[in-house]
Structure formats: C-alpha cells, structure tokens
N, CA, C and O of each residue as an XYZ file, in Angstrom:
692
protein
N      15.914     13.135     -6.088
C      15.294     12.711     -4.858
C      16.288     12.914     -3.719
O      17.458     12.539     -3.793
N      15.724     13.567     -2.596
C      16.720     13.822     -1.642
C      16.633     12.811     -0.754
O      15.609     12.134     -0.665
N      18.001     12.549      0.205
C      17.968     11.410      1.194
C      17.141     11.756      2.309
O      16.627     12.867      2.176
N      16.860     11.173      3.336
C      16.116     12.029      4.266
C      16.932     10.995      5.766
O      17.013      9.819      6.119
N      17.293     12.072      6.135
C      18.224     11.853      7.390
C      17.369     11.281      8.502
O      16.356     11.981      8.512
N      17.293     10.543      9.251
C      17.152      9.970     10.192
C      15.458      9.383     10.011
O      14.511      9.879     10.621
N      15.365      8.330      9.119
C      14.187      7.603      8.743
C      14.647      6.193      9.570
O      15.618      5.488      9.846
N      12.955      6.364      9.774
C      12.710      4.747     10.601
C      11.669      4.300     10.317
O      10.645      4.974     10.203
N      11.758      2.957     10.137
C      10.701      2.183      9.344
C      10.469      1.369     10.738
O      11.184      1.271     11.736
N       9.246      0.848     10.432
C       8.794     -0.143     11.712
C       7.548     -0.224     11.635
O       6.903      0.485     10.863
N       6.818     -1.424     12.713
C       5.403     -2.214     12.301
C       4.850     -1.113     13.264
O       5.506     -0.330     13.950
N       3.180     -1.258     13.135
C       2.625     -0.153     13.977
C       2.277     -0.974     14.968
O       1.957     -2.162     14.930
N       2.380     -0.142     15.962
C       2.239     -0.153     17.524
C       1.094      0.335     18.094
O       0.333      0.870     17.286
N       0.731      0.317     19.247
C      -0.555      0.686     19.787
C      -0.629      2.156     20.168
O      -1.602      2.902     20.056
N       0.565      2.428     20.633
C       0.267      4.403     20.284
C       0.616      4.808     18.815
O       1.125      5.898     18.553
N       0.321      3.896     17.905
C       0.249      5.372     16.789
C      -0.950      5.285     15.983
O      -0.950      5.636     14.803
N      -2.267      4.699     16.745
C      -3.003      5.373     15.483
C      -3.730      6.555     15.588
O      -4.336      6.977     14.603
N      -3.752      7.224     16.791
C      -4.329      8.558     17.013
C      -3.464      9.592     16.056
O      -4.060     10.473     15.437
N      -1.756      9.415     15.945
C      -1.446      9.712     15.367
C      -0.937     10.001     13.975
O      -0.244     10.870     13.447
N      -1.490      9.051     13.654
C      -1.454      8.512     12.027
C      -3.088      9.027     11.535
O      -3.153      9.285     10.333
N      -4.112      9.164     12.150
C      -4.998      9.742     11.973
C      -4.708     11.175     11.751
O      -4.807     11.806     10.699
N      -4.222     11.703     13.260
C      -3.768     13.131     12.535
C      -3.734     13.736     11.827
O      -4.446     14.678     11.480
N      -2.128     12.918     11.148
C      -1.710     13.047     10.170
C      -2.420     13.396      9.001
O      -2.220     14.440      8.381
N      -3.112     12.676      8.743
C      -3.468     12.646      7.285
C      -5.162     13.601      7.627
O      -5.882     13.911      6.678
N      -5.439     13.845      8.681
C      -6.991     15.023      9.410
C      -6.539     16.366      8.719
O      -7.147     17.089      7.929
N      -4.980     16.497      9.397
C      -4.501     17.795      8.739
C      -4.147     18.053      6.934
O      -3.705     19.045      6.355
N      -4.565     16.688      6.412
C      -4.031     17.321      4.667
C      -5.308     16.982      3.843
O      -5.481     16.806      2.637
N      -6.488     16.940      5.366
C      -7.968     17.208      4.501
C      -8.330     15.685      4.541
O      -9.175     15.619      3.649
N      -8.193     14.462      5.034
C      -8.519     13.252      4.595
C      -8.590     12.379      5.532
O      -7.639     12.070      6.250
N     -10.130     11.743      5.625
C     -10.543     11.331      6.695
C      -9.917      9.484      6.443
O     -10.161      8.630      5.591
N      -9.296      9.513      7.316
C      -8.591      8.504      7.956
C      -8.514      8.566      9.024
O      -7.612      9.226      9.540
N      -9.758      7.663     10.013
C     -10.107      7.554     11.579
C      -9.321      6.260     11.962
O      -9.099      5.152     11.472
N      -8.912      7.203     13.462
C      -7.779      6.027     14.479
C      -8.541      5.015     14.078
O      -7.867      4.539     13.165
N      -9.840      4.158     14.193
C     -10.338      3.182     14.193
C      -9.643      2.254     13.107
O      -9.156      1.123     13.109
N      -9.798      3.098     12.332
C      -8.868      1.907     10.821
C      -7.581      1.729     11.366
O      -7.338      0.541     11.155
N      -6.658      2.209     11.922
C      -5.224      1.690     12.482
C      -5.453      1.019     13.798
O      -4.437      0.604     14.355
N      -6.845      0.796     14.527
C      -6.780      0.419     15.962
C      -6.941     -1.601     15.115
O      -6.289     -2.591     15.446
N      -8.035     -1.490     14.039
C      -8.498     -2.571     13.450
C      -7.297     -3.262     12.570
O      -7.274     -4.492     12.620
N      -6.354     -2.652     11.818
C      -5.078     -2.913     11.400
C      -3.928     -3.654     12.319
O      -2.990     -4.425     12.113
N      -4.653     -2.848     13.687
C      -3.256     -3.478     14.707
C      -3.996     -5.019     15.456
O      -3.513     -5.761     16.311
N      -4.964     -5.074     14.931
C      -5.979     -6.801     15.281
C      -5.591     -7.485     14.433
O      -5.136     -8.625     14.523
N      -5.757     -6.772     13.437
C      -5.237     -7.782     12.301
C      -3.596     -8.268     11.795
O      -3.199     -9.163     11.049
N      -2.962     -7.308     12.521
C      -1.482     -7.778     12.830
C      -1.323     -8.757     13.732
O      -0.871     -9.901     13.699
N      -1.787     -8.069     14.531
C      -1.981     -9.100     15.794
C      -1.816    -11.048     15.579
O      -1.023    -11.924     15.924
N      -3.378    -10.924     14.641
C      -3.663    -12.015     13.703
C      -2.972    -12.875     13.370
O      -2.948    -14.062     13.696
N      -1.891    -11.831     12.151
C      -1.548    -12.337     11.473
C      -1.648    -12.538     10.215
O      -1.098    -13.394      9.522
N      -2.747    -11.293      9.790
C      -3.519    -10.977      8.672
C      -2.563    -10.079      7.975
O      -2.450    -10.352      6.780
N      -2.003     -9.301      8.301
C      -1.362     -7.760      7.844
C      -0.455     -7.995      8.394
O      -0.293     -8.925      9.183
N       0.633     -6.827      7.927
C       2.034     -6.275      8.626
C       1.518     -4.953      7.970
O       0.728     -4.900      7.028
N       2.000     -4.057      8.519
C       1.975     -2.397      9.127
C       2.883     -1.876      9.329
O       3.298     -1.729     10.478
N       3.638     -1.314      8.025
C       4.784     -0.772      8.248
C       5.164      0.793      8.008
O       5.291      1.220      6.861
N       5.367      1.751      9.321
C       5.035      2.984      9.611
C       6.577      3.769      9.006
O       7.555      3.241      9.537
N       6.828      4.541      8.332
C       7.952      5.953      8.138
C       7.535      6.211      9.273
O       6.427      6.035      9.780
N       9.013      6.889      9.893
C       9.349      8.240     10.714
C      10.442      8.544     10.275
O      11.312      7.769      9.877
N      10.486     10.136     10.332
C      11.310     11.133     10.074
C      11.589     11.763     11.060
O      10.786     12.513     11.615
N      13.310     11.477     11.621
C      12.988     12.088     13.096
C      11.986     12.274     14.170
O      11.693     13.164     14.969
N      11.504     10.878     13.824
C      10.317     11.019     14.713
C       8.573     11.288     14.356
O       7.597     10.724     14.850
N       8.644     12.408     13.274
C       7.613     12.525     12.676
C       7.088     11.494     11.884
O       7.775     10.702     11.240
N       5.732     11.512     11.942
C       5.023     10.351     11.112
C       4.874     10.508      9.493
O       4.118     11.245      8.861
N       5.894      9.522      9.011
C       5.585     10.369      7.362
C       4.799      9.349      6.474
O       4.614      9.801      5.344
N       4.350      8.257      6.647
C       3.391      7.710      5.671
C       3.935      6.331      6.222
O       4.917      6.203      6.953
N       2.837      4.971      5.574
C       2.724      3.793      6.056
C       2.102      3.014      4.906
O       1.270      3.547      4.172
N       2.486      1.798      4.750
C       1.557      0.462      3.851
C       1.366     -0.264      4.700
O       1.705     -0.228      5.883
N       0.500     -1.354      3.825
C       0.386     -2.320      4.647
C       0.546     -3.741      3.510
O       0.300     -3.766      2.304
N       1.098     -4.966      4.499
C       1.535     -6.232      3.342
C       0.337     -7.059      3.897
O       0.353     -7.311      5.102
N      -0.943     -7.612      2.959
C      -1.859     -8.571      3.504
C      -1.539     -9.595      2.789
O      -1.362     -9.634      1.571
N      -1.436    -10.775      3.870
C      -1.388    -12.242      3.136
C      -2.529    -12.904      2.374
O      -2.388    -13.711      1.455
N      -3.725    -12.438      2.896
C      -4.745    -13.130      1.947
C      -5.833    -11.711      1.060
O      -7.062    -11.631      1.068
N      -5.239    -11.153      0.660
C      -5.909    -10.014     -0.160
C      -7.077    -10.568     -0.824
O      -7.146    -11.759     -1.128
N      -8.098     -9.628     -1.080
C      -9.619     -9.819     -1.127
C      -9.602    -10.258     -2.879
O     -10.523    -10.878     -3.411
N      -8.366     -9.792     -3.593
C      -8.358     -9.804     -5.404
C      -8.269    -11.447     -5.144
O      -7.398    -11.986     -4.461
N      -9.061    -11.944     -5.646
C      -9.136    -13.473     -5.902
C      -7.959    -14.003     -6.253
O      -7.345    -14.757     -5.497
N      -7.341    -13.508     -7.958
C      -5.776    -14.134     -8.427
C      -5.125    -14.236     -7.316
O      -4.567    -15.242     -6.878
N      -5.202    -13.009     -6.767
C      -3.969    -12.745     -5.755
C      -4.362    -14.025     -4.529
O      -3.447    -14.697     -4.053
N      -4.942    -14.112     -4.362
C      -5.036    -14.832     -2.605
C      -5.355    -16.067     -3.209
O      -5.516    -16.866     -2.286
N      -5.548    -16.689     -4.424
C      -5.869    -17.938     -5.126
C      -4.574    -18.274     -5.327
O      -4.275    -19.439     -5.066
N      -3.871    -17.668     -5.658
C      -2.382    -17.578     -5.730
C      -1.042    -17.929     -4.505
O       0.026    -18.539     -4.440
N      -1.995    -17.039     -3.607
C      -1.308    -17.617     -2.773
C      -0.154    -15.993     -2.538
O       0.536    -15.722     -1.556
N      -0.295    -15.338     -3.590
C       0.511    -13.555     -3.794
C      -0.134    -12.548     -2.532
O      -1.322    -12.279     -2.353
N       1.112    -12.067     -1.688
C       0.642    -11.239     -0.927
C       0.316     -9.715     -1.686
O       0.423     -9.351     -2.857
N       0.020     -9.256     -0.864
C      -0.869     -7.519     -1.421
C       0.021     -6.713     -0.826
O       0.434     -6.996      0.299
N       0.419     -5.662     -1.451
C       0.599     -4.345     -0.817
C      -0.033     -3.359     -1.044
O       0.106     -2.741     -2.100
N      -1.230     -2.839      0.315
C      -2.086     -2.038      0.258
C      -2.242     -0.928      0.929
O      -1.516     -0.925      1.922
N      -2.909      0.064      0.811
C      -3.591      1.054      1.758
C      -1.765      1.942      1.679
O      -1.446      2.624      2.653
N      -1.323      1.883      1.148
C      -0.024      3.058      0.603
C       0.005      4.224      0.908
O      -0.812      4.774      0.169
N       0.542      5.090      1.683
C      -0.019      6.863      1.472
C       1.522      7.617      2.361
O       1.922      7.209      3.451
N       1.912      8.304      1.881
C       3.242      9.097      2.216
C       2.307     10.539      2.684
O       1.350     10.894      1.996
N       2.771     11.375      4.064
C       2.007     12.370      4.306
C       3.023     13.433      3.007
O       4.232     13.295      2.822
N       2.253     14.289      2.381
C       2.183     15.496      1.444
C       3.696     16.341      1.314
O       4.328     16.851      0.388
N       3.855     16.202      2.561
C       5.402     16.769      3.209
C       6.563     16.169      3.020
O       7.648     16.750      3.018
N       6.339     14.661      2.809
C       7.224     13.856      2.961
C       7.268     12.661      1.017
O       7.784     11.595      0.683
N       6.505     13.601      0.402
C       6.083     12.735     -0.420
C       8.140     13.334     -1.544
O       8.840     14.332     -1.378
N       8.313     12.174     -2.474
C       9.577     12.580     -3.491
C      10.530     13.007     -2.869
O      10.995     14.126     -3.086
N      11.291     11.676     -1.417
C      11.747     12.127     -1.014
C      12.361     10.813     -0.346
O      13.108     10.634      0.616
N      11.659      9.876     -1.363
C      12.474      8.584     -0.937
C      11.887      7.466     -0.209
O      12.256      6.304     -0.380
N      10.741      7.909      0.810
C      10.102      7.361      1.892
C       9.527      6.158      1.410
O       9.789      5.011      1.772
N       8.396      6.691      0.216
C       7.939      5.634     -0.403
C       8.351      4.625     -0.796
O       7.547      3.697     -0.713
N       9.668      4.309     -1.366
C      10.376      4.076     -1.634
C      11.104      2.755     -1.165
O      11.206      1.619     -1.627
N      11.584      3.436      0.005
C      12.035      2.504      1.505
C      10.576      1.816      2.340
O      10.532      0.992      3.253
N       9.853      2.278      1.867
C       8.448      1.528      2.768
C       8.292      0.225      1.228
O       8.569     -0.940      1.514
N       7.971      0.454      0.107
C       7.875     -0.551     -0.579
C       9.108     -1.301     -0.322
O       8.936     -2.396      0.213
N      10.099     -1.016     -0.537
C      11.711     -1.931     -0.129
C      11.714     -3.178      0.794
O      12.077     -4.343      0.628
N      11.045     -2.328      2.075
C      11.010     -3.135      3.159
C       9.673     -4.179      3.354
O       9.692     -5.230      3.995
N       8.521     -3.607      2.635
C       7.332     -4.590      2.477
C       7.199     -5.813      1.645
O       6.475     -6.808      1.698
N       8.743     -5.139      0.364
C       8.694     -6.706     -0.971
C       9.511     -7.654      0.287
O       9.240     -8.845      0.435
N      10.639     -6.866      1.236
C      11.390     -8.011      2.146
C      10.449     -8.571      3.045
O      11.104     -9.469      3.573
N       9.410     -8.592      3.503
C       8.181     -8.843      3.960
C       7.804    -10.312      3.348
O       7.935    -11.506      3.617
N       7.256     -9.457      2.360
C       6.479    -10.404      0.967
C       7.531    -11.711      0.597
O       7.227    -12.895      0.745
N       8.612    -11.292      0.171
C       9.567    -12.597      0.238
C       9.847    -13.377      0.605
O      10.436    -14.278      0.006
N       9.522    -13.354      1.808
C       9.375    -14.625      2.947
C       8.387    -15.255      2.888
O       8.131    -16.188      3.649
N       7.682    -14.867      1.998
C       6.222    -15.862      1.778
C       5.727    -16.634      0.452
O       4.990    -17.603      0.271
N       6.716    -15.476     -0.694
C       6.308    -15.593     -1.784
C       7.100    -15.261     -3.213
O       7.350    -14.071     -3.407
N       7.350    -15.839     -3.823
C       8.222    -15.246     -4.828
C       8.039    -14.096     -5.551
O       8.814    -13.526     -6.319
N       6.290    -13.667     -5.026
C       5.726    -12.287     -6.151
C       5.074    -11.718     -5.482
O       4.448    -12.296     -4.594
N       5.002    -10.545     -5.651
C       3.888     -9.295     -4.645
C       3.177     -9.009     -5.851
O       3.485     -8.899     -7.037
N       2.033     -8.916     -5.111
C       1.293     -7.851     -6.213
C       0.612     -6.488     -5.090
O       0.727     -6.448     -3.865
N      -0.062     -5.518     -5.948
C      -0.250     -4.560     -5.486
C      -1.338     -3.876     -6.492
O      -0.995     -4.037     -7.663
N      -2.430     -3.230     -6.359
C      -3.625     -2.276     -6.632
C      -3.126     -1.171     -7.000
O      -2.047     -1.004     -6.430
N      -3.436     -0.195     -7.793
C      -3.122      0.856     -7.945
C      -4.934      1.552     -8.995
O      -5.494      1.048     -9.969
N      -5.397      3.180     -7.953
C      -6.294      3.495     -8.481
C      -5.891      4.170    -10.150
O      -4.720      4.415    -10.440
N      -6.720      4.344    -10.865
C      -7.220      4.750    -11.873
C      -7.185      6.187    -12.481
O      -7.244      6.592    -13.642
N      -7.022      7.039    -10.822
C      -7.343      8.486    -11.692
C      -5.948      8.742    -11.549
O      -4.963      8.052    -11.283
N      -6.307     10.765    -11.979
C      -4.809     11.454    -11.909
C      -4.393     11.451    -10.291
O      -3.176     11.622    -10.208
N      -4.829     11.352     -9.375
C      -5.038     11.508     -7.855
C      -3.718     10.299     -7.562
O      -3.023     10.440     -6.556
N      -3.363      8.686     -8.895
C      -2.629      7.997     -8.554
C      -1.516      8.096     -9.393
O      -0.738      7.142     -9.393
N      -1.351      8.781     -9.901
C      -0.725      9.025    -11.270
C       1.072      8.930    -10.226
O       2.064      8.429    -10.757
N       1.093      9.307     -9.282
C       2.702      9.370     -9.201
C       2.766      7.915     -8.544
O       3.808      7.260     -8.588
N       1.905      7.564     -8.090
C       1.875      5.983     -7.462
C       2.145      4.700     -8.770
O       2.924      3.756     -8.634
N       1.275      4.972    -10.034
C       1.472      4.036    -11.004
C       3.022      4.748    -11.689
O       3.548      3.934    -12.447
N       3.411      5.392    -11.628
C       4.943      5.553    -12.491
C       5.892      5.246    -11.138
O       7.041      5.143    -11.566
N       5.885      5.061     -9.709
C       6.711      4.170     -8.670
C       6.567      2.426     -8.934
O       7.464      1.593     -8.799
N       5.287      2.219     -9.308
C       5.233      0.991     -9.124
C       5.682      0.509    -10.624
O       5.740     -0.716    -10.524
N       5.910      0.748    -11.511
C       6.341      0.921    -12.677
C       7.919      0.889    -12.722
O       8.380     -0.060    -13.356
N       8.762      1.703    -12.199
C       9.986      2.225    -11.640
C      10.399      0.750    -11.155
O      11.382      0.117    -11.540
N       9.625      0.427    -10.410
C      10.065     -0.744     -9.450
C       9.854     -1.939    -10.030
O      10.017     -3.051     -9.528
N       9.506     -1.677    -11.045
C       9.188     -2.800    -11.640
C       8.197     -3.691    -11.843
O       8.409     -4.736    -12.459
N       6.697     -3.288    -11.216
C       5.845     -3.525    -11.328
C       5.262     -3.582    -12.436
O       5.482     -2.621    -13.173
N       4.197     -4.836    -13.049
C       3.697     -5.030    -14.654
C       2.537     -5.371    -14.331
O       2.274     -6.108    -13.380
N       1.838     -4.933    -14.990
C       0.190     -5.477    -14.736
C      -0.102     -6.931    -14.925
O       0.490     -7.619    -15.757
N      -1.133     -7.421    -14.043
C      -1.002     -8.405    -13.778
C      -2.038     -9.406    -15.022
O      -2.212    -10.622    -14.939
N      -2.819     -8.162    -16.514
C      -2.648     -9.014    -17.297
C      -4.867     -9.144    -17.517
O      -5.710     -9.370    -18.385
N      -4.751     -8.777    -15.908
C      -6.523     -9.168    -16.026
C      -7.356     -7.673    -16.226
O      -8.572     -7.580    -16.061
N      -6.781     -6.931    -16.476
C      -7.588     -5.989    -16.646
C      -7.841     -5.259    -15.749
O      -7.198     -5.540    -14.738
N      -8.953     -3.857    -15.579
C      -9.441     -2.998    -14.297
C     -10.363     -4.400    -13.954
O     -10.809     -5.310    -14.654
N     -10.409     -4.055    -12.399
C     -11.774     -4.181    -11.464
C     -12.346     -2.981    -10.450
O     -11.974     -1.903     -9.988
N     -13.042     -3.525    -10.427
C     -14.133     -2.727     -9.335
C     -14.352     -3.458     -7.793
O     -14.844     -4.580     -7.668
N     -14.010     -2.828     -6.942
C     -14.233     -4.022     -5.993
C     -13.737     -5.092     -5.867
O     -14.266     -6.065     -5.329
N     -12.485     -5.027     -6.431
C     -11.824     -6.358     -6.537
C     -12.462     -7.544     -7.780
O     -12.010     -8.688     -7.822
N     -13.446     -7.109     -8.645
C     -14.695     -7.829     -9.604
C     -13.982     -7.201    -10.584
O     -13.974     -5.971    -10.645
N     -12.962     -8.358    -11.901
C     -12.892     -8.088    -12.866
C     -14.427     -7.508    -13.745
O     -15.595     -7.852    -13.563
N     -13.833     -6.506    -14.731
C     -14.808     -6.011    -15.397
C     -14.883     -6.239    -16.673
O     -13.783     -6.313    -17.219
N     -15.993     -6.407    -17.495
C     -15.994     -6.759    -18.772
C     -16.325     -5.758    -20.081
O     -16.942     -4.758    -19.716
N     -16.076     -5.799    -21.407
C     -16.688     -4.806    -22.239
C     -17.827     -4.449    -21.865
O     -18.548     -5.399    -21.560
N     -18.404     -3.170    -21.739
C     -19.663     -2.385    -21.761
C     -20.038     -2.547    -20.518
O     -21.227     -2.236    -20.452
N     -19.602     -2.904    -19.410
C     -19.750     -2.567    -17.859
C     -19.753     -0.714    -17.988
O     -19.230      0.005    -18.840
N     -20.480     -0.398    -16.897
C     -20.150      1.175    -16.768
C     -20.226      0.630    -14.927
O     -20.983     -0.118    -14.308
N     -19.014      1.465    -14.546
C     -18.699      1.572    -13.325
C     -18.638      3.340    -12.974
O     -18.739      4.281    -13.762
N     -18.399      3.339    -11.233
C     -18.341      4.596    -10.791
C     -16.848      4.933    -10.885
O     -16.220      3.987    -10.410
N     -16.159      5.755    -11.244
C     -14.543      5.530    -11.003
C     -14.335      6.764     -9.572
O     -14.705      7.938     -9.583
N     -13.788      6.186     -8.685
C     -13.373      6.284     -7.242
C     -12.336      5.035     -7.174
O     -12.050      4.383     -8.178
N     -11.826      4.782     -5.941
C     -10.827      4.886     -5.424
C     -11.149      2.833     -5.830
O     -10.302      2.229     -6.489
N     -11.763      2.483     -5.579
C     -12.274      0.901     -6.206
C     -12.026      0.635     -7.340
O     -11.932     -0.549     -7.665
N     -11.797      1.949     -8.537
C     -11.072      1.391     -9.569
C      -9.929      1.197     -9.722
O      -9.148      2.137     -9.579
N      -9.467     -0.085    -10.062
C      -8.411     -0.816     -9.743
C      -7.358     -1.786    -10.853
O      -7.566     -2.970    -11.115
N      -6.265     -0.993    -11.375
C      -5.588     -2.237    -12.603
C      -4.946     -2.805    -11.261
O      -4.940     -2.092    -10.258
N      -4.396     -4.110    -11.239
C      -3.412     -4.751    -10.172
C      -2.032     -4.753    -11.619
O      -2.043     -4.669    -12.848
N      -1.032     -4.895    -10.569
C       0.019     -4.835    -10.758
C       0.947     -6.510    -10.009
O       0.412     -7.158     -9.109
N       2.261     -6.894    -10.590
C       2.938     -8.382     -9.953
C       3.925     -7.685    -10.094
O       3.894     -6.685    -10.811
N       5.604     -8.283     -9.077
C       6.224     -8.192     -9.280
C       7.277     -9.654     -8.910
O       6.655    -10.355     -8.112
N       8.337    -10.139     -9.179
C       8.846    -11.024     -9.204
C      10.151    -10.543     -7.980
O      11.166     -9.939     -8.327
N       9.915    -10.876     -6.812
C      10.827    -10.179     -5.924
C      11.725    -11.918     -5.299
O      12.286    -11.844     -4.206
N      11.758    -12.936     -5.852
C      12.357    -14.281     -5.544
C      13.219    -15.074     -6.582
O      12.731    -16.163     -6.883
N      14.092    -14.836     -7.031
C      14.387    -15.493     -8.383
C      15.104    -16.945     -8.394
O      15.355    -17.501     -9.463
C-alpha cells in the first residue's frame, strides 16, 4: 500500500457536494448533490459526522459516523454506525480508506466503546469485508438482514445493496 502525500481528512462543508457528486457521476454512479446537501442537515443536527479524503485537494472518497443507525441492535445499543463508505476508483489501495475509518472509530469513541458497521453481500464488497476484517471487525453474531430486518431460514430476499451481515468492533478498552 502506498502512502499518499498530502491527504486531508475533514467534515463536509457546504461547497462540496456538487463535488462529491461528480465524483462518483464520472465512475458511472449515481450519487446526487442532494444526498450530501441532506447529510450536511443532518450534521448540522447532529445526526451524522461526514468525513471527506482529499488528495491534494482532489476529492478521494468519504464515510459517514451516524449516532442513531436505523439496525435496531445498533441504536438499541446505543453503537454508532459507520456508513455510506466509498473511496473514488483512483484512489482506492492506497491507504485512504483506511485513514477515513481511523479517524471515524476516533469519532465513534467519544461516544462509545464499539462501532459497528454494514457491509453488502456481493463480490462488488468483497475488498470492503476483508478491510473491515483487517481492522478488526467481527460480525456482530445476528446474521444477514435486509433493510436493516434480520432474516430467518427460508426467507428469499432480493440481494442488492440492502443485503447486509453487520459487523462490531471494540475501539474503548
């Protein structure tokens, strides 16, 4: 993994979601400013933190840490979420990811002794579940859901981006 010289991490701001849209317009994948204009309300809030890569400036990928995540355990719990994950294509095995989870468990810590985090199902997540793995992430034990809706023997679901094992990690000791 190479270092990447002049990275900056930071919460999102009100000029970047035209550009964070962009971003991800150009590698085929519709992600509209509107979802980062609604992200920055919900920071606002107090709901989310929004924490943006730059690479010299360039926009290289962003998560987000929600305090009351929609997975029941998790927000019954009282466990923040780390969600909505995505490194732009260019910038992906190269560390970014990396330093954006780093800085979101220091987030999460201030609230909580454990993060948890979603991870989809297909090959599309396959380098996402061996990071969160890496890092130490363990499943959290309940199985896939759908929609955040544990699932039971002989359910048939659609598998898209809603299929979901969750993952905990112990970031407070």
């Amino acid at each position: 993994m190479a270092e990447i010289a002049a990275l900056e991490i930071r919460r999102l701001e009100t000029r970047d979601p035209l550009a964070i849209s962009s971003a991800f317009t150009a590698m085929g994948w519709n992600k509209p400013a509107a979802q980062y204009e609604r992200y920055l309300r919900e920071q606002a809030a107090g709901e989310r933190v929004v924490l943006l890569a730059f690479v010299e400036g360039e926009f290289a990928g962003y998560l987000c840490v929600v305090w009351e995540p929609g997975y029941p355990p998790f927000r019954d719990a009282g466990i923040p979420e780390i969600q909505d994950f995505n490194v732009v294509a260019r910038y992906r095995r190269q560390g970014i990811g990396s330093a954006l989870m780093e800085e979101a468990e220091r987030f999460a810590a201030e609230r909580s002794p454990v993060v948890g985090i979603g991870v989809g199902m297909t090959a599309d997540y396959g380098a996402a579940q061996r990071l969160y793995v890496r890092r130490g992430y363990v499943p959290d034990g309940r199985g896939l859901t759908a929609d955040n809706r544990p699932l039971a023997w002989g359910d048939q679901v659609t598998v898209d981006d809603n299929l979901v094992l969750h993952f905990t990690k112990r970031i407070n000791n």
